[in-house]
BALOBA-1460 file (C-alpha; in Angstrom, 3 decimals):
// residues 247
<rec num="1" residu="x" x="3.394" y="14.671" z="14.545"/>
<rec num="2" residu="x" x="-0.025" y="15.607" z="15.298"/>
<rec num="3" residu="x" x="0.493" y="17.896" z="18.611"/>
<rec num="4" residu="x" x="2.814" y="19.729" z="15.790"/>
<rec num="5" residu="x" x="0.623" y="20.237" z="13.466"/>
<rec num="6" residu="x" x="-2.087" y="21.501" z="15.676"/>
<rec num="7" residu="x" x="0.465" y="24.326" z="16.918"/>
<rec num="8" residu="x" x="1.833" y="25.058" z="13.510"/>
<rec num="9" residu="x" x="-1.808" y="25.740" z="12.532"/>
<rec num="10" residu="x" x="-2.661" y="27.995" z="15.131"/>
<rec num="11" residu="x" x="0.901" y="29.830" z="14.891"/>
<rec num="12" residu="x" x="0.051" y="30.390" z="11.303"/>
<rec num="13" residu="x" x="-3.639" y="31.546" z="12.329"/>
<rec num="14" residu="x" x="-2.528" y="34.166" z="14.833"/>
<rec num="15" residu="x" x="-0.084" y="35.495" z="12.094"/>
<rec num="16" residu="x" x="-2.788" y="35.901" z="9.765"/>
<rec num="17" residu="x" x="-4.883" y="37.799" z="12.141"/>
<rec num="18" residu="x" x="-2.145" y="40.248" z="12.463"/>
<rec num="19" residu="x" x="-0.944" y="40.073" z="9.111"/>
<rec num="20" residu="x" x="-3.502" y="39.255" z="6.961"/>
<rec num="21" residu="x" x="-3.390" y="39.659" z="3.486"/>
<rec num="22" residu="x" x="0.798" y="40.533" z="3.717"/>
<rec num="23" residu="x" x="1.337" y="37.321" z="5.085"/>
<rec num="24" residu="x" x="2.615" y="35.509" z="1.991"/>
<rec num="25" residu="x" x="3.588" y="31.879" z="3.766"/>
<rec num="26" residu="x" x="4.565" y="29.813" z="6.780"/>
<rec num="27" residu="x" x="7.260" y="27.502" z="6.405"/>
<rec num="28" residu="x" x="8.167" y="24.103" z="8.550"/>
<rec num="29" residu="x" x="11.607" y="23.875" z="8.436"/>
<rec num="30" residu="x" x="14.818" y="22.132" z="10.369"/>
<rec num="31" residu="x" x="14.363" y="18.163" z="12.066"/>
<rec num="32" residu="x" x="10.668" y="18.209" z="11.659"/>
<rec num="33" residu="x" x="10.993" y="19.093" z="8.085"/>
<rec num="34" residu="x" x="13.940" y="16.726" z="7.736"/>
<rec num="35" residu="x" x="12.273" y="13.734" z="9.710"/>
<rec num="36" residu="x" x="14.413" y="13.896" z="12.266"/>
<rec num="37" residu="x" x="11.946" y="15.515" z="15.180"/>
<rec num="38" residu="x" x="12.089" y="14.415" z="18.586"/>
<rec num="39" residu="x" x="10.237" y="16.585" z="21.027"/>
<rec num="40" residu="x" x="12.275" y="15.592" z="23.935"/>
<rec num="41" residu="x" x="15.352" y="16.961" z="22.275"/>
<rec num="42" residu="x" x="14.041" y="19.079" z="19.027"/>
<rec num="43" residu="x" x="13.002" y="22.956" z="18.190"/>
<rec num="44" residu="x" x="10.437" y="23.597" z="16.237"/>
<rec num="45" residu="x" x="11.635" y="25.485" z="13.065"/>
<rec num="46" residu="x" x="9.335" y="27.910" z="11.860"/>
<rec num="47" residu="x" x="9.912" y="30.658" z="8.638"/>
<rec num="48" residu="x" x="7.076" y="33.018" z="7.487"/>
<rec num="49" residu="x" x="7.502" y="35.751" z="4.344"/>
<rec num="50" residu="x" x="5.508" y="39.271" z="4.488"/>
<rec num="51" residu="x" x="4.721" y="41.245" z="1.443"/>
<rec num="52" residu="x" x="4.060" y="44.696" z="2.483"/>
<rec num="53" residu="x" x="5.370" y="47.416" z="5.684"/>
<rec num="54" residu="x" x="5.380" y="45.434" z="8.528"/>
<rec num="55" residu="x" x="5.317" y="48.072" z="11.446"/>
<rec num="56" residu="x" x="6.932" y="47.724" z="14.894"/>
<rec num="57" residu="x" x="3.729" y="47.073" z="16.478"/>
<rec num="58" residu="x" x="3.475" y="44.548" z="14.348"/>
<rec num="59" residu="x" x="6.463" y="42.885" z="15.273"/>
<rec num="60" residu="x" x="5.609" y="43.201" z="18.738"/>
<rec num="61" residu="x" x="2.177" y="41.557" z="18.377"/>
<rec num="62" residu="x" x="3.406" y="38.990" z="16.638"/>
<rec num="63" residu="x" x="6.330" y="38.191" z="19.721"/>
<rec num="64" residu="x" x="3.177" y="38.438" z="22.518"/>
<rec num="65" residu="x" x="1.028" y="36.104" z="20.288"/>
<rec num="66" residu="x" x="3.831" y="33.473" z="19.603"/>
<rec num="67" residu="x" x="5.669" y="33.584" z="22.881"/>
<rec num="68" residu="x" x="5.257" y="30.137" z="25.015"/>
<rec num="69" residu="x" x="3.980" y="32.429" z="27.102"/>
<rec num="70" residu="x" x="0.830" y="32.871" z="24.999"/>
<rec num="71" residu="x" x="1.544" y="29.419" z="22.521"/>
<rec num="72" residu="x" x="2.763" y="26.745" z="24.614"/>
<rec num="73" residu="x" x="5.079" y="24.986" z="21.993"/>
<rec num="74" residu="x" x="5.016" y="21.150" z="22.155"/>
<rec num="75" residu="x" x="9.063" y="20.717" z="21.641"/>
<rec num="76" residu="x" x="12.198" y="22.252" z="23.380"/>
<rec num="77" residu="x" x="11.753" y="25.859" z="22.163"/>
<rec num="78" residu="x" x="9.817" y="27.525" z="18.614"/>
<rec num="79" residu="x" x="12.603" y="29.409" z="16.803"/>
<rec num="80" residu="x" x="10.871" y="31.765" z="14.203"/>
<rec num="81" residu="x" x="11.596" y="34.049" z="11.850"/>
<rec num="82" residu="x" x="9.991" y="36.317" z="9.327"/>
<rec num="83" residu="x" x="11.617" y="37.576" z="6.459"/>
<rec num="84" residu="x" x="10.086" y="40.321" z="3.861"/>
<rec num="85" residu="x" x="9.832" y="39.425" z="0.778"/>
<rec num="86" residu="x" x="12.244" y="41.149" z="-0.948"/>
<rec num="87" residu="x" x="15.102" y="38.839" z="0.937"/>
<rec num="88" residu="x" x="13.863" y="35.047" z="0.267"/>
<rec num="89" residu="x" x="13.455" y="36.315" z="-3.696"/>
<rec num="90" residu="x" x="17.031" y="37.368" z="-3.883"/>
<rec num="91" residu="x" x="20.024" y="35.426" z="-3.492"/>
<rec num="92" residu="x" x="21.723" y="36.832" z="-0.480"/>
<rec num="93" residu="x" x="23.920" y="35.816" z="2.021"/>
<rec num="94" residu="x" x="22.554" y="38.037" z="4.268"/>
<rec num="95" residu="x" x="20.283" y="38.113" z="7.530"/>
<rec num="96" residu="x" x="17.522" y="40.379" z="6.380"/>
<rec num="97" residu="x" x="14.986" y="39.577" z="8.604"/>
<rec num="98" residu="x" x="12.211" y="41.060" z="9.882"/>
<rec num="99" residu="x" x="11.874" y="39.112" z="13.170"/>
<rec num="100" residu="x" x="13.741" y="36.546" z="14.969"/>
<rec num="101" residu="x" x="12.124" y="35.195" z="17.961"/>
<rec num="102" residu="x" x="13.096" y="32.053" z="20.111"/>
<rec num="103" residu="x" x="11.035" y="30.867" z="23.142"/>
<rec num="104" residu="x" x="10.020" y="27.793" z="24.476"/>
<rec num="105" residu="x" x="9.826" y="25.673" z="27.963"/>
<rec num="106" residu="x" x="13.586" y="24.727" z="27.305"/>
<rec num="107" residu="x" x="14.969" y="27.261" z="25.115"/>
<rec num="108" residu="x" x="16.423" y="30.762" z="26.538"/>
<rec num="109" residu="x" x="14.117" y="33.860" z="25.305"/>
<rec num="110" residu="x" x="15.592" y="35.846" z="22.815"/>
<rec num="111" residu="x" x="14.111" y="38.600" z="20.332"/>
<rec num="112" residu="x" x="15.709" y="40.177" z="17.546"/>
<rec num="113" residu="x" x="13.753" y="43.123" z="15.457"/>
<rec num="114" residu="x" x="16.390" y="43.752" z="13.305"/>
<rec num="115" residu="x" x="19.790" y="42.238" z="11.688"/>
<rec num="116" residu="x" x="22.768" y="42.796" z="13.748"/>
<rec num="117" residu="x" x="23.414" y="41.405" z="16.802"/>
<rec num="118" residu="x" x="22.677" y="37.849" z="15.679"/>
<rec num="119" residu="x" x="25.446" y="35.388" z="13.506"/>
<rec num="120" residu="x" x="24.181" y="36.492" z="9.849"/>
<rec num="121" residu="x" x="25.559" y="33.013" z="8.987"/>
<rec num="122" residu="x" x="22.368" y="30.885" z="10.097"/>
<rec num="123" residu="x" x="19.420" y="32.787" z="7.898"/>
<rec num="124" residu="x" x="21.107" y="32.238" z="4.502"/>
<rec num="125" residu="x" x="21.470" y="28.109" z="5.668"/>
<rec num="126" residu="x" x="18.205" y="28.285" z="6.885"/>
<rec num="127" residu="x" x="16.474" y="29.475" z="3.875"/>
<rec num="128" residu="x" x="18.445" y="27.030" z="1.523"/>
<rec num="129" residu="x" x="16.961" y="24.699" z="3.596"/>
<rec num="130" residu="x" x="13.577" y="25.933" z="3.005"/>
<rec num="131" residu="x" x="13.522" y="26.025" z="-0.059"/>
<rec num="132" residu="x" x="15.172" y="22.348" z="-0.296"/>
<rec num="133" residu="x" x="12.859" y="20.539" z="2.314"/>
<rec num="134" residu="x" x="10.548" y="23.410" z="3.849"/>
<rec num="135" residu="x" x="6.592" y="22.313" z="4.363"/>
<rec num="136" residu="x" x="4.357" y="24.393" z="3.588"/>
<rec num="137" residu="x" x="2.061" y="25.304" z="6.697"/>
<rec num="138" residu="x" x="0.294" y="28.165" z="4.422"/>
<rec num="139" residu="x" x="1.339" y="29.702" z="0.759"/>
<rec num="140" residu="x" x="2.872" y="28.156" z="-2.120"/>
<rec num="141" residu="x" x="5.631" y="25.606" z="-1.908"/>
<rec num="142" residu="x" x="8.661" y="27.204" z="-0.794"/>
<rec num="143" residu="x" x="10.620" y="27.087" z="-3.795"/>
<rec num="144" residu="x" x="8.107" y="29.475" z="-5.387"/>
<rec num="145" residu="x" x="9.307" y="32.151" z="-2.901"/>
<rec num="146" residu="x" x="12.344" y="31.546" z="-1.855"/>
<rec num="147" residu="x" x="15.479" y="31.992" z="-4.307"/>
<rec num="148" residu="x" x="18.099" y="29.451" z="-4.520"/>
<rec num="149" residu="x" x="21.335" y="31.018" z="-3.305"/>
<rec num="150" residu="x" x="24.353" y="30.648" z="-5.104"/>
<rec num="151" residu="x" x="26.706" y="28.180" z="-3.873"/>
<rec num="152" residu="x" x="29.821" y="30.500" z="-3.695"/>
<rec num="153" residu="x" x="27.388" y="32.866" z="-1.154"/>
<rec num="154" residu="x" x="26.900" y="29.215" z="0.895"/>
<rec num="155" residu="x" x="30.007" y="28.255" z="0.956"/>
<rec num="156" residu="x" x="31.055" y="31.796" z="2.896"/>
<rec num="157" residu="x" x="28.251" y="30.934" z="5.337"/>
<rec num="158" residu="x" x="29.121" y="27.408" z="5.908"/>
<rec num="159" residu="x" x="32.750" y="28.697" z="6.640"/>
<rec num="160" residu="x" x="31.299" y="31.615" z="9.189"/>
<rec num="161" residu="x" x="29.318" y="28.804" z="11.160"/>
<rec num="162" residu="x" x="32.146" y="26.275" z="11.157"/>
<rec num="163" residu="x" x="34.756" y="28.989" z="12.571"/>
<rec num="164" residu="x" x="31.751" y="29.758" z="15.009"/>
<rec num="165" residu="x" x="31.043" y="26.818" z="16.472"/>
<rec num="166" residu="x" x="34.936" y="26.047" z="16.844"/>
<rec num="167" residu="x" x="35.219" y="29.402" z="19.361"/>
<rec num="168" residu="x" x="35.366" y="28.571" z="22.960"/>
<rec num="169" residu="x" x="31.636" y="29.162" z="24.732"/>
<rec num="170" residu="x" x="30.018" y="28.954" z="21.222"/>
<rec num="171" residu="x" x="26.719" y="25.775" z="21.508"/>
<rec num="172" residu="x" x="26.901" y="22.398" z="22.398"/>
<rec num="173" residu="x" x="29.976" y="20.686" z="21.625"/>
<rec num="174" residu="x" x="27.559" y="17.750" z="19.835"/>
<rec num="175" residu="x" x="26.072" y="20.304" z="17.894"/>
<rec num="176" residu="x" x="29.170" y="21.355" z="16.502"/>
<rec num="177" residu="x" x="30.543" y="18.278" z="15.536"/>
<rec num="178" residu="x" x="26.995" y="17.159" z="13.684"/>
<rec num="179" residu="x" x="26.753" y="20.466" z="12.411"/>
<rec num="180" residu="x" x="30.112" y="20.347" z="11.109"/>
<rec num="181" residu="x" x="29.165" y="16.683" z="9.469"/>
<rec num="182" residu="x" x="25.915" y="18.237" z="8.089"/>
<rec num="183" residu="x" x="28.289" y="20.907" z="6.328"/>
<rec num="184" residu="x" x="30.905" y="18.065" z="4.793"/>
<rec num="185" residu="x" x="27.587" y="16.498" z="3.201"/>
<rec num="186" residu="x" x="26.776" y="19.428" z="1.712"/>
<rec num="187" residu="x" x="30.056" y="20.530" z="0.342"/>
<rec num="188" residu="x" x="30.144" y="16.535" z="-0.836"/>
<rec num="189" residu="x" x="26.862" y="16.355" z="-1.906"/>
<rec num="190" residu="x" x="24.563" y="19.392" z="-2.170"/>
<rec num="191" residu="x" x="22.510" y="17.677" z="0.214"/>
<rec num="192" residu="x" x="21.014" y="19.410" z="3.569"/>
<rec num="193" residu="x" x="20.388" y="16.563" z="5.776"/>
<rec num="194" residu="x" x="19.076" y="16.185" z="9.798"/>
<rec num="195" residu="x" x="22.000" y="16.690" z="11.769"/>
<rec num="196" residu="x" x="21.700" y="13.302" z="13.142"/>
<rec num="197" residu="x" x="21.150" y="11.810" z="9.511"/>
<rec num="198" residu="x" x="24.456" y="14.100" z="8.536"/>
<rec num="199" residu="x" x="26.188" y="11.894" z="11.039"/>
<rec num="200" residu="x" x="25.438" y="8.724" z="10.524"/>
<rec num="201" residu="x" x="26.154" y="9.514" z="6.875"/>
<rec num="202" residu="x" x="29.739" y="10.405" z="7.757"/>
<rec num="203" residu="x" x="30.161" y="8.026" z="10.597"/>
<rec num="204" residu="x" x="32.119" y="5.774" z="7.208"/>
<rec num="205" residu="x" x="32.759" y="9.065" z="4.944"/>
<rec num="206" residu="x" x="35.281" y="10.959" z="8.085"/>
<rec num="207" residu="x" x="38.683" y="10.349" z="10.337"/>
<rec num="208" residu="x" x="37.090" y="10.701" z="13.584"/>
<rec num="209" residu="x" x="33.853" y="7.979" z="13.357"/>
<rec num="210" residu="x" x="34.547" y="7.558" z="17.058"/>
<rec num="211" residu="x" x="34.142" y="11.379" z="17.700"/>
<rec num="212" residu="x" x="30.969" y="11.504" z="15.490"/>
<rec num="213" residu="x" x="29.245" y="8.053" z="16.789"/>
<rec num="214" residu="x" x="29.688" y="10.136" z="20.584"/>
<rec num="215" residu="x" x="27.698" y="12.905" z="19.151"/>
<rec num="216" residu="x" x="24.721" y="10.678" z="17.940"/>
<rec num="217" residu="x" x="24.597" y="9.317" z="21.583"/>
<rec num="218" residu="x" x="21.912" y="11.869" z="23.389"/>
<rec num="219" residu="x" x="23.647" y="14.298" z="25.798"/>
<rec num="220" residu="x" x="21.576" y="12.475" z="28.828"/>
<rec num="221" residu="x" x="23.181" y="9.170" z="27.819"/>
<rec num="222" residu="x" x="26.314" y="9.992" z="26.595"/>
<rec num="223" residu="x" x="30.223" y="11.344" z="27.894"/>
<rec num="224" residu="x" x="31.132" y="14.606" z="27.300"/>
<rec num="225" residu="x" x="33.036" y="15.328" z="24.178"/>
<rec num="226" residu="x" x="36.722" y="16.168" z="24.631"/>
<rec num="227" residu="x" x="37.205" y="20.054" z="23.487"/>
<rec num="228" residu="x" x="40.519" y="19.921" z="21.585"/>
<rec num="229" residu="x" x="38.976" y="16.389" z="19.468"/>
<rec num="230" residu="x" x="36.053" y="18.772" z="18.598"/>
<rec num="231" residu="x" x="37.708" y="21.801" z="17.523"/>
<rec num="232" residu="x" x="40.413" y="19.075" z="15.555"/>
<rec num="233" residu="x" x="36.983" y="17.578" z="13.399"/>
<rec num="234" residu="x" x="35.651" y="21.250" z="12.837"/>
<rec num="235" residu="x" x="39.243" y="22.683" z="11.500"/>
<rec num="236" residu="x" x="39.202" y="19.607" z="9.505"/>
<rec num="237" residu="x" x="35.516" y="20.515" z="7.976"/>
<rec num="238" residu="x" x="36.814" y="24.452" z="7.900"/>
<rec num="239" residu="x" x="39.312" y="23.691" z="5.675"/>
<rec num="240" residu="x" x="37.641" y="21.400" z="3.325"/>
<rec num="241" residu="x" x="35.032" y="24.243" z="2.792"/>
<rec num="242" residu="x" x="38.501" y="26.554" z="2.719"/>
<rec num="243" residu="x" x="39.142" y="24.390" z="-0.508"/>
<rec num="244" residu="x" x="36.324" y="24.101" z="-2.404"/>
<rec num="245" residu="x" x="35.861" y="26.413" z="-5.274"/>
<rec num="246" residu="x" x="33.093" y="28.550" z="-4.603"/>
<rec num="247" residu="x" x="31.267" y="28.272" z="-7.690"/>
């Protein structure tokens, strides 16, 4: 997508005027990476590594530089992160990031400077999915900086983000249930897939096709998803993942 590419370029520029030589590599990640964008509908998925201190004012230049604000983004909403470097070269489980922004014309603003008062659950997914699928905006291909994480560590995450998105007032009741098939794929298969290509992949491969065909209808087109069917497909993931032997 050319309007994409334009922005990821001059994302990547203004974090290399602040960074400079600590700023290891920018990452594409999520349906863009996955072929599965659709600006109407999509976030744009962005993961940078630092080598070095990063200082708050740092952090906070970074936010008023990437902010739609400053960067109109071109989709629903950037979500960024930036992890040191120390984190996407270990296999961990955990958050460990250095910055977590979202903003966008359709996305709420939200900052995080520091682990804690975000799920820990997405950052280990996301970087797995990096490091499967990630393009590289600028640096090396990802999976010469980020480490693969055991299974047994994903596993534990997939299990936190099923149990989340089955809470009441937890995302978009779609969301869960195409999250929840993009989990079964990869406890089948050790494949991380689009969520829309996760659920057309289990649309023949699940009990409820009928629940999963009414996610892949967009929300603007489709009925709403009954609550108790929802939280009955994402038990039903939950305790496949429950099962699996974590090694």
């Amino acid at each position: 997508m050319p309007v994409a590419a334009e922005y990821h370029r001059e994302l990547a520029r203004r974090l290399r005027t602040i960074l400079g030589e600590r700023l290891l590599g920018v990452y594409a990640s999520g349906s863009l990476a996955l072929e599965d964008f659709d600006p109407a509908r999509s976030d744009l998925d962005v993961v940078a590594v630092a080598g070095g201190s990063v200082t708050a004012a740092d952090k906070e230049e970074i936010v008023g530089r990437l902010r739609h604000e400053a960067l109109p983004c071109p989709a629903r909403g950037l979500e960024f992160v930036l992890y040191p470097e120390e984190t996407v070269r270990a296999p961990s489980a955990e958050a460990a990031f250095l910055l977590n922004l979202n903003t966008g014309p359709r996305m709420a603003f939200r900052v995080d400077f520091e682990p804690g008062a975000v799920e820990r659950h997405w950052f280990p997914i996301d970087r797995a999915i990096v490091r499967a699928s990630g393009a590289a905006i600028a640096g090396p291909s990802p999976d010469e900086l980020f480490a693969p994480i055991p299974r047994r560590l994903l596993v534990q995450a997939v299990r936190e983000a099923l149990e989340w998105h089955r809470a009441p007032g937890n995302g978009d009741d779609r969301d869960a249930v195409l999250n929840a098939c993009r989990s079964i794929r990869w406890l089948r298969e050790d494949v991380w897939s689009s969520k829309s290509a996760a659920g057309a992949w289990a649309l023949a491969r699940v009990a409820d096709a009928d629940l999963v065909a009414a996610a892949l209808v967009a929300p603007d087109r489709g009925a709403r998803l009954d609550r108790e069917r929802v939280v009955r497909f994402v038990d039903a993931v939950l305790a496949e993942a429950v099962s699996r032997r974590p090694g």
